[in-house]
C-alpha positions in Angstrom: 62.3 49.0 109.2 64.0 52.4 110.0 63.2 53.9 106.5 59.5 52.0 106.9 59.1 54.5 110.4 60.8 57.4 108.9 58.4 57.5 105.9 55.3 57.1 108.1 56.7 60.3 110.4 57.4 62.3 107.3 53.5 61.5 106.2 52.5 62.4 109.4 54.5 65.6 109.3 52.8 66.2 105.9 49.5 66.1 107.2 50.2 69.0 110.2 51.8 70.9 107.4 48.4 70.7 105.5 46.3 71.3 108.7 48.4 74.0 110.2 46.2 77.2 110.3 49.1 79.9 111.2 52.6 80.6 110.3 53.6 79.9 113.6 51.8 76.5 113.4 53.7 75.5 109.8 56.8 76.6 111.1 56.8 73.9 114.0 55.7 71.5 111.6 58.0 72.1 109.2 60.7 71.8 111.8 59.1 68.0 112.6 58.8 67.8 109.2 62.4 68.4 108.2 63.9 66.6 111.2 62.2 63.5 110.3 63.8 63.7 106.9 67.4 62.8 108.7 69.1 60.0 109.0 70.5 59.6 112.7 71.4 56.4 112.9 73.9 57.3 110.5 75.8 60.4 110.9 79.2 59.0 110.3 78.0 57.9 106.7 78.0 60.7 103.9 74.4 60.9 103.1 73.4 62.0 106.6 70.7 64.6 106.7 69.3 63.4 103.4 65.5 63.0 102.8 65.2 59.6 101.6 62.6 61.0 98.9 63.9 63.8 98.0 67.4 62.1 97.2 66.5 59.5 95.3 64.1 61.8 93.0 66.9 63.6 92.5 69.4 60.8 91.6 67.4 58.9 89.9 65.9 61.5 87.6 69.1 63.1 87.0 67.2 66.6 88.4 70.7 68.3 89.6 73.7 68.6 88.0 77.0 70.4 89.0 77.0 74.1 88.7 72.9 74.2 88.3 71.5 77.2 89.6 67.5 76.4 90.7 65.1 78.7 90.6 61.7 77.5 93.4 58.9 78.7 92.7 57.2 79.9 96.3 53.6 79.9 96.4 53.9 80.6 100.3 51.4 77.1 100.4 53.4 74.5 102.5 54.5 72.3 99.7 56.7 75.0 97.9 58.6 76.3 101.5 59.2 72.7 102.4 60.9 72.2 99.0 62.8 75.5 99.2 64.1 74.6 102.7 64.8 70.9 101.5 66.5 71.5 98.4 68.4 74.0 100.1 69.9 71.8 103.1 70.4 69.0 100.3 73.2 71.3 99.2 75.5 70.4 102.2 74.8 66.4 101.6 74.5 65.9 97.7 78.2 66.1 96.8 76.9 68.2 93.9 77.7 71.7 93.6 74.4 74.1 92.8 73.2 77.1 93.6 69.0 77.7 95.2 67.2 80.6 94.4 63.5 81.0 95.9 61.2 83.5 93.9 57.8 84.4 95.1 55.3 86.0 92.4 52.9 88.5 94.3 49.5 88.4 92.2 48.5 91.7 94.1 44.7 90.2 94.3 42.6 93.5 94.8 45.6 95.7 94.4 47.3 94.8 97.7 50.7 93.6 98.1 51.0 90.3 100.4 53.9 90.5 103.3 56.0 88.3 102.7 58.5 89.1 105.2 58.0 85.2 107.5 59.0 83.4 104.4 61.9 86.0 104.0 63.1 85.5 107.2 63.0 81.5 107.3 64.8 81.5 103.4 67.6 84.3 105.5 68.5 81.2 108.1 68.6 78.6 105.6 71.2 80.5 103.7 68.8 80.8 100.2 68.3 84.2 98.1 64.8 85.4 98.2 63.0 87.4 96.0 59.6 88.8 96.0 58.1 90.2 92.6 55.1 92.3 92.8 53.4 91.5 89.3 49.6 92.7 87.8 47.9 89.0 87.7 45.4 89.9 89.8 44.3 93.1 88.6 44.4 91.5 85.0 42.5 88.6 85.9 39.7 90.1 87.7 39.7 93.8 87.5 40.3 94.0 83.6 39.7 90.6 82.2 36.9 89.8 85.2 37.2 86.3 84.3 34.6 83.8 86.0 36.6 81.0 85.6 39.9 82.7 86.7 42.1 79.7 87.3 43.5 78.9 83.8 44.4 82.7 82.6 46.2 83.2 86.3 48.5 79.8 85.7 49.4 80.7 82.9 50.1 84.5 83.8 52.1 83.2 86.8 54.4 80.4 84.5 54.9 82.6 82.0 56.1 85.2 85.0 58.2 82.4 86.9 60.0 81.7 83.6 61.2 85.2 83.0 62.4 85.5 86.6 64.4 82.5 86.4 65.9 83.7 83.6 66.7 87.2 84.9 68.2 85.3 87.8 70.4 83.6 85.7 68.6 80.0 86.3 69.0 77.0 84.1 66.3 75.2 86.6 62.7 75.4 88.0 62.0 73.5 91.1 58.3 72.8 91.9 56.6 71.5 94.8 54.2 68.9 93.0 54.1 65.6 94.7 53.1 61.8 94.5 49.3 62.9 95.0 49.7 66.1 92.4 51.0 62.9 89.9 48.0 60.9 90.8 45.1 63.2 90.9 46.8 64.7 87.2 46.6 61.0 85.8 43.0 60.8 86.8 41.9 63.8 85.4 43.3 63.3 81.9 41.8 59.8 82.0 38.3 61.0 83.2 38.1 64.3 81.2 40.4 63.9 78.2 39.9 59.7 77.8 44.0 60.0 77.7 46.5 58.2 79.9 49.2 60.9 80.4 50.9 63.0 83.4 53.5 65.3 84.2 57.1 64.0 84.3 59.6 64.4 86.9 61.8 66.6 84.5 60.7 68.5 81.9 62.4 70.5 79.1 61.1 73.7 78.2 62.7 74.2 74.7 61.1 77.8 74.1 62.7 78.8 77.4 65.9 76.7 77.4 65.0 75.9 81.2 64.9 72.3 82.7 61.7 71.7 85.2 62.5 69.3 88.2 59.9 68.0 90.5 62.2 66.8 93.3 58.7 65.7 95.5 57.7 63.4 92.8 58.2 60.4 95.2 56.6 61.9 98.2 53.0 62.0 99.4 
């Protein structure tokens, strides 16, 4: 019944995340968010803290092992700071030693750099290395390129990007915030458009990088 309840309140959480119009208004939500991923009735026991969801993606997938040092990918959207600050309190609960890394990639849409500094200073109390990287997406996209139909050419601009900072950063893992909804909408999509049953897996190998993906939201909606 108690993990029934939590679930719910950690849906509910969710959705203020997703309707929050400020930073102010993600932070508080965030904070509901993240308490309702603890397990109070049992502080004594060693898992306390833990979001149920998170934890068993990452046991059950195998997404952490000792010594891994994870490299988030931070959009700034709510669903890559929620992972960043989750992974980065499931340090003190796992029982597996890892490092977290947080990297944000700055497109610089119209030529202006994006302030970062709210997401600098929430990664600074949870104890995780932030990095911003200023990069020339947006100019090449839309200035250069002046693509109409932007959105492929700029994913693959910014994973190509994400993978080389990982790497710099001395990263064997990418963390990123897709969830149970990401996993259903991607299923759909193939089977509509492509007439193929097929989605993204919880842990991917990326052999021409020789990085591991994780998707430690997988089970979470």
């Amino acid at each position: 019944q108690w993990e029934i309840e939590s679930e719910l309140e950690i849906q509910r959480c969710m959705q203020a995340i997703a309707a929050a119009m400020s930073w102010r208004e993600v932070r508080i939500a965030m904070d509901r968010f993240l308490s309702a991923m603890k397990f109070d009735a049992f502080e004594e026991e060693e898992d306390a803290g833990l979001s149920p969801l998170v934890r068993k993606a990452v046991q059950d997938y195998e997404m952490i092992s000792p010594g891994d040092r994870v490299c988030v990918g931070v959009s700034g959207g709510k669903d890559s700071v929620a992972l960043t600050v989750a992974l980065g309190r499931l340090r003190r609960y796992l029982g597996v030693p890892y490092e977290v890394v947080a990297v944000t990639l700055d497109p610089c849409f119209g030529g202006v750099e994006t302030d970062y500094s709210p997401l600098a200073e929430l990664f600074a109390a949870e104890d995780i290395p932030y990095e911003v990287r200023r990069t020339d997406i947006g100019p090449v996209v839309f200035d250069y390129r002046k693509e109409s139909n932007p959105c492929a050419l700029c994913a693959k601009l910014r994973r190509g990007t994400l993978h080389t900072a990982a790497k710099e950063l001395g990263c064997n893992k990418i963390a990123l915030g897709h969830h149970l909804d990401d996993a259903v909408e991607t299923f759909y999509m193939n089977l509509w458009r492509e007439g193929r049953i097929g989605c993204f897996s919880p842990v991917t190998w990326l052999s021409r990088r020789e990085l591991t993906m994780i998707r430690p939201f997988i089970l979470a909606t």
